[in-house]
Kinemage of the C-alpha trace (Angstrom):
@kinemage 1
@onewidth
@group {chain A} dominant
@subgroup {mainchain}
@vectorlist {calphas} color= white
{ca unk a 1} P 1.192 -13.686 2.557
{ca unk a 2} L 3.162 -14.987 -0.351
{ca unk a 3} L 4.191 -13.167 -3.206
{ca unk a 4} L 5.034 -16.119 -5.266
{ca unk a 5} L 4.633 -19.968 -3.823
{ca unk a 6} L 7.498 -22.296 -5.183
{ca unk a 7} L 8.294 -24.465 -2.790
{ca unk a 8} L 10.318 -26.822 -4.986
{ca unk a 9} L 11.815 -25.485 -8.450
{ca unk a 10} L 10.812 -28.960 -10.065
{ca unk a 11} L 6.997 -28.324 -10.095
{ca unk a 12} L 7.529 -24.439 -11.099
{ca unk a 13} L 9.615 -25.903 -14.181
{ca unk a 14} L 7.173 -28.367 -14.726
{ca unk a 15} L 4.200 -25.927 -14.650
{ca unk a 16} L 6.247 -23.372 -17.005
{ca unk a 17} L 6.477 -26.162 -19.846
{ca unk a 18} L 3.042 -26.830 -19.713
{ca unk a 19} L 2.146 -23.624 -20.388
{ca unk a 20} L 5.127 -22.693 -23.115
{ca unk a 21} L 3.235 -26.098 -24.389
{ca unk a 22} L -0.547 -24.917 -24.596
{ca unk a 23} L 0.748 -21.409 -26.105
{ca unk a 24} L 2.737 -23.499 -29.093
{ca unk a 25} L -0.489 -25.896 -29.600
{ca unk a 26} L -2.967 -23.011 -30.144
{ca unk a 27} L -0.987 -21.040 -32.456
{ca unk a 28} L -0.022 -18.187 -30.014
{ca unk a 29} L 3.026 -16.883 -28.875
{ca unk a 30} L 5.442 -16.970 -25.832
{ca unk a 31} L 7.235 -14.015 -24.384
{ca unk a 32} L 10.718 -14.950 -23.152
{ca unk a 33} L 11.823 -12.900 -20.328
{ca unk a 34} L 15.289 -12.584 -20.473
{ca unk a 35} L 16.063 -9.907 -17.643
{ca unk a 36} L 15.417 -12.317 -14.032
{ca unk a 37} L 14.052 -8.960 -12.708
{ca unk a 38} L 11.501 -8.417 -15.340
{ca unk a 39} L 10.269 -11.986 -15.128
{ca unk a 40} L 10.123 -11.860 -11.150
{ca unk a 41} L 8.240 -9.107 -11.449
{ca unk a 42} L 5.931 -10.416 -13.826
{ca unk a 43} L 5.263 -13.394 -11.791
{ca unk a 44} L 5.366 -11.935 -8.095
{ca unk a 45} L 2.375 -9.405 -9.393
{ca unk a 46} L 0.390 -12.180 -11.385
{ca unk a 47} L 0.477 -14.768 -8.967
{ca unk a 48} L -1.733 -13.823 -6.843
{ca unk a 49} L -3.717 -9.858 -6.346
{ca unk a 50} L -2.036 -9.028 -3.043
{ca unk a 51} L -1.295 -5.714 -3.671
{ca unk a 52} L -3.712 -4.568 -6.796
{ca unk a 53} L -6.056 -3.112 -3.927
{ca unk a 54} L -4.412 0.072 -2.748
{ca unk a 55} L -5.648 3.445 -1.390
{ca unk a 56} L -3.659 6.954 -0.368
{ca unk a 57} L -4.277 6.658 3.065
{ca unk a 58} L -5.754 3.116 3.881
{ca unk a 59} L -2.983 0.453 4.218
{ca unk a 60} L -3.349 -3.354 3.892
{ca unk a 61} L -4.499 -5.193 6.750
{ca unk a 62} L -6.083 -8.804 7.189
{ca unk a 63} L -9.813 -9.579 6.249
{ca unk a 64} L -10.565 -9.938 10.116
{ca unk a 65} L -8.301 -7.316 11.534
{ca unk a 66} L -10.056 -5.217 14.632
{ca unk a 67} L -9.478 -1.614 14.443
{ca unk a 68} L -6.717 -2.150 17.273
{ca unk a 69} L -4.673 -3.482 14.187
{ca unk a 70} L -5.344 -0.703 11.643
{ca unk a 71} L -2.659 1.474 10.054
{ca unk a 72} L -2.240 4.775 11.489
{ca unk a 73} L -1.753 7.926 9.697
{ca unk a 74} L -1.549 11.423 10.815
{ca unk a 75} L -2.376 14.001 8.647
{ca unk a 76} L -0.537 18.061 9.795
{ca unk a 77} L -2.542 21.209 9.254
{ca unk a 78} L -1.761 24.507 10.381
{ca unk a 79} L -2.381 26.735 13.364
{ca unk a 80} L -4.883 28.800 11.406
{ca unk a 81} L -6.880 25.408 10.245
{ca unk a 82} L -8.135 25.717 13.731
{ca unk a 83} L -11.095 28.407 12.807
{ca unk a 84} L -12.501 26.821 9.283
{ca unk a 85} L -15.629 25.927 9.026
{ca unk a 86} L -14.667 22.350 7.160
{ca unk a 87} L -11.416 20.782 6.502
{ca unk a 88} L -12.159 18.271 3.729
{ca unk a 89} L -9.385 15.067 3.344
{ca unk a 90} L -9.761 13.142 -0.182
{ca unk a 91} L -9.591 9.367 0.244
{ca unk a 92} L -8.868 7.379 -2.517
{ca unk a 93} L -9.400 3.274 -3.640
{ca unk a 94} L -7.700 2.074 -6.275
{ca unk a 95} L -7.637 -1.743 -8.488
{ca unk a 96} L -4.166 -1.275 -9.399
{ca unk a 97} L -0.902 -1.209 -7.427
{ca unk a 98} L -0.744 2.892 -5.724
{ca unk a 99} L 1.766 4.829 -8.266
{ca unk a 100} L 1.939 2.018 -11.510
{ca unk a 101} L -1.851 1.570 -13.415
{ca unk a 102} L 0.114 -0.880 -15.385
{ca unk a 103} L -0.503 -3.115 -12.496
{ca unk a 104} L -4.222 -2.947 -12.394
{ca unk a 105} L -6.394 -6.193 -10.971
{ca unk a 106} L -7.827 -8.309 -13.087
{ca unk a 107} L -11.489 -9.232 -11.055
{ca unk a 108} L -13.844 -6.859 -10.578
{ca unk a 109} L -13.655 -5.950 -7.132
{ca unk a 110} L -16.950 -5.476 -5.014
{ca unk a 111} L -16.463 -4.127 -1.651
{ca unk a 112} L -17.879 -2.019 1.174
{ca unk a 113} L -16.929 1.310 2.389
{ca unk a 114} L -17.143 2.408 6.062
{ca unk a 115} L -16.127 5.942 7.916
{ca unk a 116} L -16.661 6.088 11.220
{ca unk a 117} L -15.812 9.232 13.670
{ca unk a 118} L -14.995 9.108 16.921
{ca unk a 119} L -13.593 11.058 19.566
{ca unk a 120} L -14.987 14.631 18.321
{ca unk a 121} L -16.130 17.213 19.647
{ca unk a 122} L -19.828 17.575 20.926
{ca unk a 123} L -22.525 18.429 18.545
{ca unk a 124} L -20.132 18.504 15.434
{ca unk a 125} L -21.265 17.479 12.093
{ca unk a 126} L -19.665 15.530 9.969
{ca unk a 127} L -20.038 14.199 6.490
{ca unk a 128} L -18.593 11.778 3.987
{ca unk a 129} L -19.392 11.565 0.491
{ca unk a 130} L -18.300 9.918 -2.732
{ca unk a 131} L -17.546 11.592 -5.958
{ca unk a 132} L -19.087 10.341 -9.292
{ca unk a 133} L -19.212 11.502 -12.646
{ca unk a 134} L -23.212 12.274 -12.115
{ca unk a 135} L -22.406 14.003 -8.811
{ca unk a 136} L -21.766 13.453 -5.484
{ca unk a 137} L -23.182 10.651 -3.291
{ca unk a 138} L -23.777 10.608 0.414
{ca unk a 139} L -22.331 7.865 2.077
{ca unk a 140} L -25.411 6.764 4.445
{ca unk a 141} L -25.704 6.998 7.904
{ca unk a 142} L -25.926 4.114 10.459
{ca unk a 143} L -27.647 4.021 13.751
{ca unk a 144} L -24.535 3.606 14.921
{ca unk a 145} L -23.081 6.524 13.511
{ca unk a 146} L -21.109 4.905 10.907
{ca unk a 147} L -21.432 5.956 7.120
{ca unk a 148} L -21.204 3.260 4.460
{ca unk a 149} L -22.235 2.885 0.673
{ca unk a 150} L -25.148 0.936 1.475
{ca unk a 151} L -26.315 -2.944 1.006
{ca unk a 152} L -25.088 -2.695 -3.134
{ca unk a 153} L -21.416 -2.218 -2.271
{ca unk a 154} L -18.997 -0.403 -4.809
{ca unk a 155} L -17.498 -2.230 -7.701
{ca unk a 156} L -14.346 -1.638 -9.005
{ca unk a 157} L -14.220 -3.081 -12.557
{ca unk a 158} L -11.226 -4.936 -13.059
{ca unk a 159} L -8.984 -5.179 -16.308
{ca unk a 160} L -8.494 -1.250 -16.672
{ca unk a 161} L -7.295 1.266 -14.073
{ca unk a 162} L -9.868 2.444 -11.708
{ca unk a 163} L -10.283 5.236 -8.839
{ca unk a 164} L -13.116 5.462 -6.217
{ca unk a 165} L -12.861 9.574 -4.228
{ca unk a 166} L -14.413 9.679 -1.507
{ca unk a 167} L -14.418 13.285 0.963
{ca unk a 168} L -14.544 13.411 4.195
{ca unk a 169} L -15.019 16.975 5.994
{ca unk a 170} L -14.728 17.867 9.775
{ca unk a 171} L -15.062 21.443 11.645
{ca unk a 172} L -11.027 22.623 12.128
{ca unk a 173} L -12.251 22.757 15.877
{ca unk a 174} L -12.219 18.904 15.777
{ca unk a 175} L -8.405 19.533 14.761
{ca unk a 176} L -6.200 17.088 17.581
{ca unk a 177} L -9.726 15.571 18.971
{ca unk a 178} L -11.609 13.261 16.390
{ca unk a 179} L -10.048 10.118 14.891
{ca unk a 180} L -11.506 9.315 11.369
{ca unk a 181} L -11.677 5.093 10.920
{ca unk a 182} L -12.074 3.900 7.507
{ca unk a 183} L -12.224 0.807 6.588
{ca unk a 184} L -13.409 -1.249 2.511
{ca unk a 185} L -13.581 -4.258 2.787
{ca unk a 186} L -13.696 -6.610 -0.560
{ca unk a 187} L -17.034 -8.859 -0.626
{ca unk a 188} L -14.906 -11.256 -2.064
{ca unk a 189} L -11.254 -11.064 -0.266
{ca unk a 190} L -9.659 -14.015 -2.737
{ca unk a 191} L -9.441 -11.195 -5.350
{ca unk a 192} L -7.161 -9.071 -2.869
{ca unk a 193} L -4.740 -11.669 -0.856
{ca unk a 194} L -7.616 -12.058 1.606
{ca unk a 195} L -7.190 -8.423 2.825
{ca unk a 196} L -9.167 -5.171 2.916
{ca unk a 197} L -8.104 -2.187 3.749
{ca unk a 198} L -8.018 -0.039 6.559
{ca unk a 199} L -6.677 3.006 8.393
{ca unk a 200} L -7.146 5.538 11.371
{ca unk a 201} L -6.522 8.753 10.654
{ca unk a 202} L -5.645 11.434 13.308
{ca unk a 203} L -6.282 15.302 11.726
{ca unk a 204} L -4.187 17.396 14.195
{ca unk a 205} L -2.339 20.976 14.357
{ca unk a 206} L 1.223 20.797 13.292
{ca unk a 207} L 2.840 21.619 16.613
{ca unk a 208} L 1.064 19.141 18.517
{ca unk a 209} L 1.878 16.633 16.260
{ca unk a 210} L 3.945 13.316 17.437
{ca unk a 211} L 7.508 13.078 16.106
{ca unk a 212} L 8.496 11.890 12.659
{ca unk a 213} L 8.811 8.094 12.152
{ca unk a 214} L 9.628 5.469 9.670
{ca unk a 215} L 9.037 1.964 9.928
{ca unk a 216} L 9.365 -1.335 7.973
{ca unk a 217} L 7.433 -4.351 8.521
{ca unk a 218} L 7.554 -7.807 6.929
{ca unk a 219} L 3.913 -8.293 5.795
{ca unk a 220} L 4.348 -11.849 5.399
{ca unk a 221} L 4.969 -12.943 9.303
{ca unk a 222} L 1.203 -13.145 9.600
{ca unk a 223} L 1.556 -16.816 8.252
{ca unk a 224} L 2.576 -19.913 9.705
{ca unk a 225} L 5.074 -20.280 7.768
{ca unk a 226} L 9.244 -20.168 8.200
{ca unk a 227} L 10.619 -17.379 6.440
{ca unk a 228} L 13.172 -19.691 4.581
{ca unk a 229} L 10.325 -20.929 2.705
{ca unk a 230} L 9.800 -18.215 1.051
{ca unk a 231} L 11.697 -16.933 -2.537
{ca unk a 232} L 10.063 -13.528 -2.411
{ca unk a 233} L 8.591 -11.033 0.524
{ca unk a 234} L 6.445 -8.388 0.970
{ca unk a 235} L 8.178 -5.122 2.824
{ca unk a 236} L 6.144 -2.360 4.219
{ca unk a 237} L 7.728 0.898 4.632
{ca unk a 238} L 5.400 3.859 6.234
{ca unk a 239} L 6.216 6.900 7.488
{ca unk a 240} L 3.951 8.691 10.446
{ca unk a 241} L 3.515 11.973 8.713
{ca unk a 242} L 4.784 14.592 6.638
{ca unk a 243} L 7.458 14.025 3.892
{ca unk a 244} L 10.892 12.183 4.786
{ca unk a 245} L 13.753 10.894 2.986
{ca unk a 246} L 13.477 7.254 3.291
{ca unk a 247} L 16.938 4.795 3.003
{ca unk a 248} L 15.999 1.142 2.770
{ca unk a 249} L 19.154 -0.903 3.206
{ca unk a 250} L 19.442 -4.639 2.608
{ca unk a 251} L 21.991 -7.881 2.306
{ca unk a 252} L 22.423 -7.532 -1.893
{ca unk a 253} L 24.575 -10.978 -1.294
{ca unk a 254} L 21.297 -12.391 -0.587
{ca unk a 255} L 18.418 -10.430 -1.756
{ca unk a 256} L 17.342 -8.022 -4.758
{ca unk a 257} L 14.788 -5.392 -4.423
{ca unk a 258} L 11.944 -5.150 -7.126
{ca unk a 259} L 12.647 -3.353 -10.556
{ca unk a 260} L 9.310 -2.204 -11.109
{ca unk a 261} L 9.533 -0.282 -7.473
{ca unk a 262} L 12.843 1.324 -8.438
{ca unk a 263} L 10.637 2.388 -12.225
{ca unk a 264} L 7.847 3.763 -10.306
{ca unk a 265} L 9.581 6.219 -8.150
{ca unk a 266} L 11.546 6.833 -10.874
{ca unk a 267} L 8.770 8.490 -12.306
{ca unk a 268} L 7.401 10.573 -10.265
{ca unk a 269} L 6.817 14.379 -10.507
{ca unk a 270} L 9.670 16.906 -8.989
{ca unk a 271} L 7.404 17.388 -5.486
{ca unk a 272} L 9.402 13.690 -4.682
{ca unk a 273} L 13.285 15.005 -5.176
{ca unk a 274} L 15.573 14.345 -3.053
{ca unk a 275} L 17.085 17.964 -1.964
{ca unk a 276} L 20.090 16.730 -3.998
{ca unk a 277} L 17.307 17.558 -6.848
{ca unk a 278} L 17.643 13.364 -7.646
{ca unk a 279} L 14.557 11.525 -7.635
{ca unk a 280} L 16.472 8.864 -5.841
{ca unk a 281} L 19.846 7.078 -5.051
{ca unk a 282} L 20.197 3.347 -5.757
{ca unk a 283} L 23.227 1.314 -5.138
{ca unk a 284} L 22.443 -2.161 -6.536
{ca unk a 285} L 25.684 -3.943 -5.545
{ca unk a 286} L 26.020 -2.782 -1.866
{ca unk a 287} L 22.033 -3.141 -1.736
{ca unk a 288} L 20.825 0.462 -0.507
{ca unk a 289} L 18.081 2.682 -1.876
{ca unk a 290} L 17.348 6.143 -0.681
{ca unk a 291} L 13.719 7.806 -1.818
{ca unk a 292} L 11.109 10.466 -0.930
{ca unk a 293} L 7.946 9.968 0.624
{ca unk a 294} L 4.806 11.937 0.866
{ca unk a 295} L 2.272 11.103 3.531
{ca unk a 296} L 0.155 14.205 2.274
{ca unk a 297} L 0.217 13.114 -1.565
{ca unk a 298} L -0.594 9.524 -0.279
{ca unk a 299} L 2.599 8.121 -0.608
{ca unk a 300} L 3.046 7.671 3.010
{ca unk a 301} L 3.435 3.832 2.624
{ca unk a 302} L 4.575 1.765 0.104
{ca unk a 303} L 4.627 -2.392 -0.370
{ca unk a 304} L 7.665 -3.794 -1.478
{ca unk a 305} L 8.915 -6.826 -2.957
{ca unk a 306} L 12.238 -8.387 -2.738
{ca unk a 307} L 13.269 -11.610 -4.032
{ca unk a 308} L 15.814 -14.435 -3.018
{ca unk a 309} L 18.752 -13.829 -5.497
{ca unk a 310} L 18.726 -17.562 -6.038
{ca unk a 311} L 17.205 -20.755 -4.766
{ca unk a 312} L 20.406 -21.788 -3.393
{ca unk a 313} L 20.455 -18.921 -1.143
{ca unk a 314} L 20.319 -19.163 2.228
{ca unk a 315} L 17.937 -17.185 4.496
{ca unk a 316} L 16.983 -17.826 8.600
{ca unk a 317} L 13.830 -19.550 9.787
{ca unk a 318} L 12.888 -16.925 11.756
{ca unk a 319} L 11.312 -13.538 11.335
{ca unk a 320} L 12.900 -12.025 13.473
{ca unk a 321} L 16.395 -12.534 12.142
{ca unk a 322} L 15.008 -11.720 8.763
{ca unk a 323} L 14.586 -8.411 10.286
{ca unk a 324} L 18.875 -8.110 9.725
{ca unk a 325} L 18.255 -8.594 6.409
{ca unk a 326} L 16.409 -5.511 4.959
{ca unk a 327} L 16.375 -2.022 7.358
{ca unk a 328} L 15.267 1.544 6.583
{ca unk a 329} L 15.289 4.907 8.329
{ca unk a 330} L 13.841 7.920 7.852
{ca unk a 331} L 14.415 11.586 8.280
{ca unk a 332} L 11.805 14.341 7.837
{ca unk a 333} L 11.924 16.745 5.197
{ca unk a 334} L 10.768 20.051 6.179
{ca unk a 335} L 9.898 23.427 4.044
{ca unk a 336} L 11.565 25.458 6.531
């Protein structure tokens, strides 16, 4: 997946007059980005909606992606969780980029929503619902045992931030057992990078729980194409669980990270401080950023761009040695 598709600078300069052209001829007027950062990130999130389709728990994945290949998320409760009745987990769809409704989509986004649970415990009932301002609406039931919003779909109206809630609820005894799969998928996938979303989410007891981890992935190896093709890439950074102070590091000789990432965490609320009390650390000229992340606030994975610092730089063919180029590690925070 491309952020931005320039393959030679000649067309891109040829394409840019043509528009500064049309805006002269009808009387308007052209903004002139002087900050490169600004305009790069301007263009990376216009070019193309590959990222204005977000959710708090459901991560990007291709249109035809199996389950094997969804995101997974675990999600800690305590001991006592065990004995309730219901445990309810809020899932949320945006049409703007998760954390900046300045980013919104421009389409109106159609798409279908699907929870499936499996692995639970015998004879428990589950339920999934989504909220609305005239109340809430039960997600119906399959013969299969799925529960989706039906043959209309959900539409997301595009040009203005929007927020589907759906709740999901499961008895705490299902705590470490049932695996929650949920999956919306756009009707039309050009409006969203031909993507959907998608996740498995794994409820459990805190001391069971699988270790702490942070990863990074290059979202754009799914192509065919060499990674020296490309002026600007998608980096995924998720964390397993819990909260964890994240350090991206990455070759600033070669690459810059996105200013409108390093604006959004910079406004956050004071649950994302570092425990220096900072919101976060950045180091432009060495190329290092160190940040909080939430899994339980739904900021348990982010999507970020970075850009070439110039078409003259040089960058491998292959992913894999891209994979020198921008690290991060992780370290869980903990209340204790």
């Amino acid at each position: 997946m491309k952020i931005t598709d320039r393959p030679k600078q000649k067309t891109v300069l040829m394409v840019a007059a043509a528009v500064v052209c049309l805006a002269l001829a009808i009387g308007g007027s052209f903004a002139a980005y002087m900050s490169q950062s600004y305009q790069k990130g301007v263009v990376s999130n216009r070019d193309k909606d590959t990222i204005r389709f977000t959710s708090n728990y459901l991560q990007l994945a291709a249109s035809d992606a199996s389950e094997t290949d969804y995101a997974d998320k675990v999600i800690k409760y305590d001991k006592d969780k065990v004995g309730s009745d219901k445990i309810s987990i809020d899932i949320y769809i945006y049409n703007y980029v998760f954390g900046n409704t300045s980013l919104i989509n421009e389409n109106d986004i159609v798409y279908d929503m699907s929870i499936k649970f499996v692995n639970g415990g015998e004879g428990s009932i589950y339920t999934a619902c989504r909220k609305t301002d005239a109340g809430d609406v039960s997600l119906e039931k399959t013969e299969n045992g799925e529960y989706t919003t039906g043959n209309a779909g959900v539409r997301l109206v595009g040009r203005k931030p929007q927020a589907d809630h759906y709740v999901v609820e499961i008895p705490g005894e299902d705590l470490d057992k049932v695996k929650i799969i949920a999956v919306a998928k756009p009707r039309n996938t050009a409006y969203t990078g031909n993507q959907k979303l998608a996740v498995v989410i794994s409820p459990g007891v805190e001391s069971v729980m699988e270790e702490f981890s942070c990863k990074g992935t290059f979202l754009d190896t799914d192509s065919n194409l060499d990674a020296n093709t490309y002026d600007a890439f998608n980096y995924e950074v998720t964390i397993s669980s819990g909260k964890g102070k994240v350090t991206l590091t990455w070759d600033a000789g070669k690459l810059e990270i996105d200013k409108f990432f390093i604006d959004k965490i910079a406004a956050r609320n004071e649950s994302y401080n570092l425990p220096s009390g900072k919101k976060y650390v950045y180091d432009k000229e060495n190329g290092s950023l160190t940040f909080v992340m939430n899994q339980a606030e739904g900021a348990g994975d982010y999507v970020i761009p970075f850009y070439r610092k110039s078409d003259k730089t040089t960058l491998p063919t292959g992913w894999t040695a891209m994979k020198e180029y921008i690290k991060v590690k992780g370290e869980e925070i903990t209340d204790n």
